[in-house]
C-alpha positions as CSV (number, residue, x, y, z in Angstrom):
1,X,0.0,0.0,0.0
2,X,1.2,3.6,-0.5
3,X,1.1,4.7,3.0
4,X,3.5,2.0,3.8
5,X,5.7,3.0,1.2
6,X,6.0,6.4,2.3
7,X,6.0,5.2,5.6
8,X,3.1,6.3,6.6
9,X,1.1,4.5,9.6
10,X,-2.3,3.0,8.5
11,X,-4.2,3.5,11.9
12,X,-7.5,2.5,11.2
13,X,-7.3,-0.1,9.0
14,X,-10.9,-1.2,9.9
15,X,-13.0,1.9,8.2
16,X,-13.7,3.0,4.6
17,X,-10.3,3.7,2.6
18,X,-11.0,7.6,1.9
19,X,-11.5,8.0,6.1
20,X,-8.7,5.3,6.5
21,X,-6.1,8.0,4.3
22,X,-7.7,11.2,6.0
23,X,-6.9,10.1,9.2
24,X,-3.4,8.6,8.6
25,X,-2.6,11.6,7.0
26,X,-4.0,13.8,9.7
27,X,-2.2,12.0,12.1
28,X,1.5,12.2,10.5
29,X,1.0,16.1,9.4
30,X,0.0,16.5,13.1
31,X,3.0,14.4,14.7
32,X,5.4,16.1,11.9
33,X,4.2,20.1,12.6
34,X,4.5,20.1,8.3
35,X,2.9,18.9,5.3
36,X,6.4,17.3,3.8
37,X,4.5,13.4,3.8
38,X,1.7,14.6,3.0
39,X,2.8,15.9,-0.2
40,X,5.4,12.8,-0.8
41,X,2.1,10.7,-0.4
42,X,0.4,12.6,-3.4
43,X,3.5,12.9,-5.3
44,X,4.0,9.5,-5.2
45,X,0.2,8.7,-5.7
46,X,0.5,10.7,-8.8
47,X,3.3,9.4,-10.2
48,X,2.8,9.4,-14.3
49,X,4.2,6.0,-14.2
50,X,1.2,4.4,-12.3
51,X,-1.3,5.9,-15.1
52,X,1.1,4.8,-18.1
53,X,-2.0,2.4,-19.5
54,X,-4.8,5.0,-19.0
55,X,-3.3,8.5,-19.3
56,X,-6.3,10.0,-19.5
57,X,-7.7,9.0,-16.3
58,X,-3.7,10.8,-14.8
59,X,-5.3,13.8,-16.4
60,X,-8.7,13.7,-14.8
61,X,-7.6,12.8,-11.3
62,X,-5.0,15.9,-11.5
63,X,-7.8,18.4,-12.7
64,X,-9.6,17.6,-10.1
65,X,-6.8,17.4,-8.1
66,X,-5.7,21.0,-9.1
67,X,-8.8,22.6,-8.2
68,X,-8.6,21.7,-4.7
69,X,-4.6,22.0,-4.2
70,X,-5.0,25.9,-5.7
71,X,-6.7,26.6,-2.5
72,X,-3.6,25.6,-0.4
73,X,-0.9,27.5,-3.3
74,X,0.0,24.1,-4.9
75,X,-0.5,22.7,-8.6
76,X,0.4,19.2,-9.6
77,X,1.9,19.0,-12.8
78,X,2.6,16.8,-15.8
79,X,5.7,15.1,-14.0
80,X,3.6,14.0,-10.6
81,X,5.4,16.5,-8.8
82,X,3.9,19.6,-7.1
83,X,4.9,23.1,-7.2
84,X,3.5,26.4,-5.2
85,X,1.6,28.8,-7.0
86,X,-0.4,31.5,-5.8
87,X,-3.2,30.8,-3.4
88,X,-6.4,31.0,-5.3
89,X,-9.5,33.3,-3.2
90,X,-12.5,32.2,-5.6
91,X,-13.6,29.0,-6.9
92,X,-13.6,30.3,-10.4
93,X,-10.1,31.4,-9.9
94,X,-9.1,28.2,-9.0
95,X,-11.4,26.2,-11.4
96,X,-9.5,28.4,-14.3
97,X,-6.4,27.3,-12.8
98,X,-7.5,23.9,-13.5
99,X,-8.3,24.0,-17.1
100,X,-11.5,24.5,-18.2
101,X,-10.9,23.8,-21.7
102,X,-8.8,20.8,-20.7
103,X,-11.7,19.6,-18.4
104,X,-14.0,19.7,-21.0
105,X,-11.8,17.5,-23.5
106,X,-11.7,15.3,-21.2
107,X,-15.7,14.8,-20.7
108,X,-15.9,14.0,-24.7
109,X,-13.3,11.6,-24.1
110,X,-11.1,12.8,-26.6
111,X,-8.4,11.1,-27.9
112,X,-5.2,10.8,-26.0
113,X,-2.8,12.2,-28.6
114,X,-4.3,15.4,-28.7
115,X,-3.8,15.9,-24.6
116,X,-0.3,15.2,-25.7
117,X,0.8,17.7,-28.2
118,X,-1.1,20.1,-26.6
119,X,-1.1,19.8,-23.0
120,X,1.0,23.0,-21.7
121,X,-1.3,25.3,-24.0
122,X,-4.4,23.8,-22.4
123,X,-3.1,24.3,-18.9
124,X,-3.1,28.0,-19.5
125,X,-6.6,27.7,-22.0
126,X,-4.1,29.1,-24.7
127,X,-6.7,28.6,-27.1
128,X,-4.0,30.2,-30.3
129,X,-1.7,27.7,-29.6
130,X,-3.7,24.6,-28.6
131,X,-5.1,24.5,-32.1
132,X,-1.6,24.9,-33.6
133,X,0.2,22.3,-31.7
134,X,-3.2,20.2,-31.9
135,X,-3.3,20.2,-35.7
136,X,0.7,19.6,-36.2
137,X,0.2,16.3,-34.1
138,X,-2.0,15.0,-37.0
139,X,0.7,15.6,-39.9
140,X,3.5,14.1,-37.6
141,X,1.1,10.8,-36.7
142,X,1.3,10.6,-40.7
143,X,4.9,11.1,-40.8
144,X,5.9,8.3,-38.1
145,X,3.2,6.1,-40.2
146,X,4.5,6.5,-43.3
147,X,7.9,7.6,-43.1
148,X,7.3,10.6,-45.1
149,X,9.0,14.3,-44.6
150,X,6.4,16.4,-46.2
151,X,4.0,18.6,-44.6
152,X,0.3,19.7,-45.3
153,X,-1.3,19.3,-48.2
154,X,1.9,17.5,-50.1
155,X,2.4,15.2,-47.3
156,X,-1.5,13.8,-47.2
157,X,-1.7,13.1,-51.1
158,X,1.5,11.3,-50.8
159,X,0.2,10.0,-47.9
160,X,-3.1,8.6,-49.0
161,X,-3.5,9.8,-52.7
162,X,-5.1,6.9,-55.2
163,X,-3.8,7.9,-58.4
164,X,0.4,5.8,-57.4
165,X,-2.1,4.0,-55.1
166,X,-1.8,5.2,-51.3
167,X,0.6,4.3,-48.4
168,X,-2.4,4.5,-46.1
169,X,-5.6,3.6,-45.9
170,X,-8.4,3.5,-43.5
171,X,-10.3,0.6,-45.6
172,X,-9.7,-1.6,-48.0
173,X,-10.5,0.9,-50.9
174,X,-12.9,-2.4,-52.3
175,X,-15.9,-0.5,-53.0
176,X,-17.2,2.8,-54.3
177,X,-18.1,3.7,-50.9
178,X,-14.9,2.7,-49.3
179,X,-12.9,5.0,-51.6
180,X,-15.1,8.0,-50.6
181,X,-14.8,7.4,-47.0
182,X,-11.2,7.2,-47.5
183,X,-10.6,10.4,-50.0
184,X,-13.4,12.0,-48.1
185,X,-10.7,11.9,-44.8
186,X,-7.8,12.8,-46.3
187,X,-9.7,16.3,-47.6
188,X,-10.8,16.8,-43.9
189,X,-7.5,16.9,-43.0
190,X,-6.1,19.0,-45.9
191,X,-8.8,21.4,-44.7
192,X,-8.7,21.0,-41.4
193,X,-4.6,22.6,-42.1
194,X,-6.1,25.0,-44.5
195,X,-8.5,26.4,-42.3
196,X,-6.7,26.3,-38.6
197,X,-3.1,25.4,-39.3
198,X,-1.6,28.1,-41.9
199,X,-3.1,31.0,-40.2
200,X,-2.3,29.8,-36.8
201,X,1.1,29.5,-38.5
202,X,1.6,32.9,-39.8
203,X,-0.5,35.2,-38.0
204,X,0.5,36.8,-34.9
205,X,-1.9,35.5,-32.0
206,X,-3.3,39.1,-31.2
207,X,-4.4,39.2,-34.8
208,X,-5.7,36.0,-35.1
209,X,-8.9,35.3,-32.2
210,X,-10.0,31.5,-31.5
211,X,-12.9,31.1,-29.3
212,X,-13.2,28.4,-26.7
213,X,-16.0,26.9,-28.5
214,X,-14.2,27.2,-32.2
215,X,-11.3,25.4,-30.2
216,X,-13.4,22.6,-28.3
217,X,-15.1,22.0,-31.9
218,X,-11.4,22.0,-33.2
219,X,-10.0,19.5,-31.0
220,X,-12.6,17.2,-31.2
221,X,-12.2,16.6,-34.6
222,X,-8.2,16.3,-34.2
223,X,-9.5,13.3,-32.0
224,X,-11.4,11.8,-34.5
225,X,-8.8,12.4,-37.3
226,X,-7.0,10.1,-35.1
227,X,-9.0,7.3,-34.0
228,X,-9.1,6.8,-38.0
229,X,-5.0,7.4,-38.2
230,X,-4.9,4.4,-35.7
231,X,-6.8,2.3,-37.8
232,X,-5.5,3.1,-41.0
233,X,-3.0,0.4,-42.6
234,X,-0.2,0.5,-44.9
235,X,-1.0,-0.6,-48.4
236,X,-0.1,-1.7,-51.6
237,X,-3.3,-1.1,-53.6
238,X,-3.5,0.9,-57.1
239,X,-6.4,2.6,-57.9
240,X,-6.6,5.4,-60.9
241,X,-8.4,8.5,-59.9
């Protein structure tokens, strides 16, 4: 058990485990005059290593986490350790603290790649630069795919154009319909660059305004760009456009 390993003394081992770690942690914060154990017990709680098969249940816990801990002038970050911040007065204070943005990704279940490449920039609800680093993470899936070096709209025809027949596909490009699913994703994500990723590029971001709905929109359908990236196969099929 964790207490143990932080050598921590379990002394009720008879009641419900969230009374069971309230009072064992009561009692050593009390018998130590500090909150040192206390804070190696969450550290070590939190470790990322203990969430490496369900990252996205790390990032829920340390939301949720966050919120509370901004109260007391800590933050746990992406490395399990904690930091002190500024004490947070109001609850919407420290709920903005927590990520809203990133919260709310995390209700739709989104998927994990996009936490990923863009989880500093959601800390901070940098809306400009979560849809930049969010949109890159979908050519450089292709990339490590495929083994290309292009970018944007170069990259995806190599990527999955029919016309040499494509590296990747999503289906097995037997049937009308198959083809049109499979064209019809690489133009989402040649517009999906077009529309978010060049401006977000180029323009300075006091010039160019994302919402927090244009971005929760945005980054939901990075996640379901790649859902169908990780089920997308390499192939050797020939089709003429």
């Amino acid at each position: 058990m964790l207490l143990t390993q932080c050598g921590i003394i379990d002394p009720c081992p008879g009641i419900t485990k969230r009374n069971r770690l309230y009072e064992a942690l009561r009692q050593r914060q009390q018998q130590d005059r500090c909150a040192n154990n206390v804070i190696a017990f969450i550290q070590a709680a939190m470790h990322p290593v203990r969430f490496s098969q369900d990252p996205v249940k790390f990032q829920s816990i340390k939301d949720r986490l966050n919120l509370v801990l901004s109260f007391a002038g800590y933050q746990l970050g992406e490395d399990g350790n904690l930091r002190e911040i500024s004490i947070a007065r109001t609850l919407s204070e420290a709920e903005q603290r927590a990520g809203r943005l990133r919260s709310e990704l995390l209700r739709r279940n989104v998927h994990p790649d996009v936490l990923h490449f863009c989880n500093t920039e959601l800390l901070q609800d940098n809306y400009f630069h979560a849809v930049l680093e969010a949109t890159k993470s979908v050519a450089d899936k292709i990339r490590q795919i495929t083994r290309l070096t292009g970018d944007g709209a170069n990259l995806i025809d190599n990527a999955f154009g029919l016309k040499n027949g494509p590296l990747l596909a999503i289906n097995t490009l037997d049937t009308e319909s198959e083809i049109s699913e499979h064209t019809g994703l690489a133009n989402m994500i040649k517009g999906l660059f077009g529309i978010f990723r060049n401006p977000t590029a180029h323009a300075p971001r006091t010039t160019w305004v994302i919402k927090e709905q244009d971005a929760l929109d945005l980054l939901t359908m990075v996640s379901y760009i790649h859902r169908q990236l990780d089920r997308a196969v390499p192939t050797t099929k020939r089709r003429t456009q």
